[in-house]
C-alpha positions in Angstrom: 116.5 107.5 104.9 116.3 103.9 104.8 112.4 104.1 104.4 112.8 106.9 102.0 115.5 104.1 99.9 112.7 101.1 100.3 109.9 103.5 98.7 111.6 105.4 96.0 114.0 102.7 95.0 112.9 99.5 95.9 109.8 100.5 95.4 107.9 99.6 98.2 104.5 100.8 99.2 104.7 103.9 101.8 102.6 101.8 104.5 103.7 98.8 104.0 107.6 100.2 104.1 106.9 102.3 107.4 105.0 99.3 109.1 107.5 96.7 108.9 110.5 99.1 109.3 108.4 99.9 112.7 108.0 96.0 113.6 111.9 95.8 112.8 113.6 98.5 114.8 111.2 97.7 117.9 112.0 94.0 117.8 115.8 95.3 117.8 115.4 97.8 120.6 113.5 94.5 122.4 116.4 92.3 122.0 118.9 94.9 122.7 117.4 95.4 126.0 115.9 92.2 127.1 112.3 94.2 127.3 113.9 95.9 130.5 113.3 99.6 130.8 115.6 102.7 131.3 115.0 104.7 134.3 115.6 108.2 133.1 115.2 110.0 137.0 118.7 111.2 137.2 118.3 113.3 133.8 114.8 115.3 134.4 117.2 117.5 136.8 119.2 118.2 133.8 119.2 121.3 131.7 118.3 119.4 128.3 115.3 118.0 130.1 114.2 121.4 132.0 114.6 123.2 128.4 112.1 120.6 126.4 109.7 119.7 129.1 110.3 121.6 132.4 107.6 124.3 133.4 108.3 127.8 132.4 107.7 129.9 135.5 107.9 133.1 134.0 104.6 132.0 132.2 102.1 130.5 134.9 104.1 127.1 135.3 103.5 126.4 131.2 104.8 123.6 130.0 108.1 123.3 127.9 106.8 121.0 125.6 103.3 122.7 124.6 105.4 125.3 123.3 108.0 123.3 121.5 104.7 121.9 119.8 103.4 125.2 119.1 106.6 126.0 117.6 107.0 122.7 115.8 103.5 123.6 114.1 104.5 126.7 112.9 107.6 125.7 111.5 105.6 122.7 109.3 102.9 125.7 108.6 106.2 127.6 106.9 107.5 124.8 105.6 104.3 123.3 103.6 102.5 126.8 103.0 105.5 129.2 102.2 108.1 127.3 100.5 107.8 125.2 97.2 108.9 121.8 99.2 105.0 121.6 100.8 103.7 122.4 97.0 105.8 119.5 96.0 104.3 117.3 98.9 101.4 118.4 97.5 101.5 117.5 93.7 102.9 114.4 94.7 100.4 113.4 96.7 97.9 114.8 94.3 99.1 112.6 91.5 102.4 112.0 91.3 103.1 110.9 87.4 101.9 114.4 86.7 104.2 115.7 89.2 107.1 114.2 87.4 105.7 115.8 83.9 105.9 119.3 85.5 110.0 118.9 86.7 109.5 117.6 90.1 112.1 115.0 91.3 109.5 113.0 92.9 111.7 110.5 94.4 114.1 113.4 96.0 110.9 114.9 97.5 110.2 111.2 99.1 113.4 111.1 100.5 112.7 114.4 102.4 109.6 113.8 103.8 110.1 110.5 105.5 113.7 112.4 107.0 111.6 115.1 108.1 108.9 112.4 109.6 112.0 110.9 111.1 113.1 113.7 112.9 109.5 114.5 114.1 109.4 111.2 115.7 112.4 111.4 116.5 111.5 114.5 118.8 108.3 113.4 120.1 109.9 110.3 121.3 112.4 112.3 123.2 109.3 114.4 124.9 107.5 111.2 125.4 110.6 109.9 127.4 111.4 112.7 129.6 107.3 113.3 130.6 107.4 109.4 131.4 110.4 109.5 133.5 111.5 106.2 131.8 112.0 104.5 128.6 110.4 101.2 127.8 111.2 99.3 124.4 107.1 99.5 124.3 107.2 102.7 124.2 104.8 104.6 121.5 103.1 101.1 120.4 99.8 102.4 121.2 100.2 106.1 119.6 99.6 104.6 115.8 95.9 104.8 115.8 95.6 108.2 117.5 98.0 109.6 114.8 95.6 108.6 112.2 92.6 109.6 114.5 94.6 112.5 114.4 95.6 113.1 110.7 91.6 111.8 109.6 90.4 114.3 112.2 92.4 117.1 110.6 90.9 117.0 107.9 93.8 115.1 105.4 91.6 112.0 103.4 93.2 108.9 102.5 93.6 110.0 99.1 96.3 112.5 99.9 96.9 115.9 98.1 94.8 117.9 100.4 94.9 118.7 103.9 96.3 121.0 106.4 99.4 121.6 109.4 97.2 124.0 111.1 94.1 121.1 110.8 96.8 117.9 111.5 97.5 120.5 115.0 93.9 120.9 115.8 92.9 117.5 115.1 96.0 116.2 117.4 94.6 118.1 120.5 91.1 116.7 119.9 92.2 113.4 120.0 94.9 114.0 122.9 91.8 115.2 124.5 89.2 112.5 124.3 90.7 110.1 127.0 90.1 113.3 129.7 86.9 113.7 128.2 85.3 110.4 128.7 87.0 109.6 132.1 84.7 113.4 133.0 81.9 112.3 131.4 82.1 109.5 134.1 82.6 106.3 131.5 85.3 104.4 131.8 88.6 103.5 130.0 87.1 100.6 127.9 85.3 103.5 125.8 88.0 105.1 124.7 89.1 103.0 121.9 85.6 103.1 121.3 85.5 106.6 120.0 88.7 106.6 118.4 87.6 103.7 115.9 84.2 105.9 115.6 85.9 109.5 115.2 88.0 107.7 112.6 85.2 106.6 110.2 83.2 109.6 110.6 85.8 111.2 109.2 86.4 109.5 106.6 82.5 109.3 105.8 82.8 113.4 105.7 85.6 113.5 103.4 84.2 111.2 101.0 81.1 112.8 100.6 82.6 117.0 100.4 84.9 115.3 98.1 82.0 114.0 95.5 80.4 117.3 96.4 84.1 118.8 95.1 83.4 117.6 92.1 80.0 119.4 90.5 
């Protein structure tokens, strides 16, 4: 909300806004804990943790959390394909003074999707903790370039006004793949980033050009 007040009424740019808002609240967690970590051992017995991230033995030992993210996929899927708040998104993203022309409280629709971002984080944050075992004021620092490998990956350009849930989910497991996949190919770690950074541009390269193609 207080991202969504920064862009909307301050006036902020979107990045900008979420990047230093990021920097913010991390420096605070870092001072309110000294950099120490939280050990979080005593709570994986618990039945919150067994019900987001504990295997399911009734199906082969699955884990809780792939289905949560299944779930979680499916439920953006509704949300942006079936309901008018993802053609809103949309418009918006499209070209947002029009969006205004044709009724939409652009603003209001702002507000929503960086609360609903929120509470995404929010979630996978709480995953990322209870798979870890322990919380470290550090934690997630190094997720904000596979996002975007993620997003870029998808198939959603830069531009906004396009893209996909189903394509964002695809594009996620790629990425969350690509660490296994060069450790098997036999490289090692220093090649990760590596492909990230090159995964990234090529898609961008693609979306530029079946964009100019878009337009004959």
């Amino acid at each position: 909300m207080l991202n969504a007040f920064l862009v909307t009424r301050v006036r902020l740019s979107s990045l900008v806004s979420t990047l230093g808002m990021g920097f913010l609240l991390r420096g605070l967690i870092n001072i309110g804990n000294q950099g120490h970590g939280i050990d979080l051992v005593d709570h994986v017995e618990g039945p919150f943790a067994n019900l987001l991230c504990g295997p399911i033995e009734a199906l082969w030992g699955i884990p809780a959390q792939m289905l949560w993210a299944i779930a979680f996929a499916a439920f953006g899927w509704v949300l942006f394909n079936r309901h008018r708040f993802g053609a809103h998104i949309k418009c918006i993203g499209d070209n947002p003074d029009s969006s205004r022309e044709m009724g939409i409280n652009v603003s209001r629709t702002k507000a929503w999707a960086f609360i609903y971002m929120g509470l995404a984080c929010a979630v996978a944050g709480t995953w990322s903790d209870l798979i870890n075992l322990t919380f470290y004021p550090t934690t997630g620092d190094g997720y904000l370039l596979y996002v975007i490998a993620a997003v870029f990956v998808g198939g959603t350009p830069t531009w906004g006004g396009t893209g996909t849930i189903v394509g964002a989910f695809i594009g996620a497991c790629i990425i969350g793949t690509i660490e296994t996949g060069v450790i098997a190919c036999g490289l090692t770690g220093f090649y990760t980033q590596f492909f990230y950074g090159l995964i990234i541009v090529l898609s961008l390269v693609a979306h530029r050009f079946n964009k100019s193609k878009s337009r004959y």
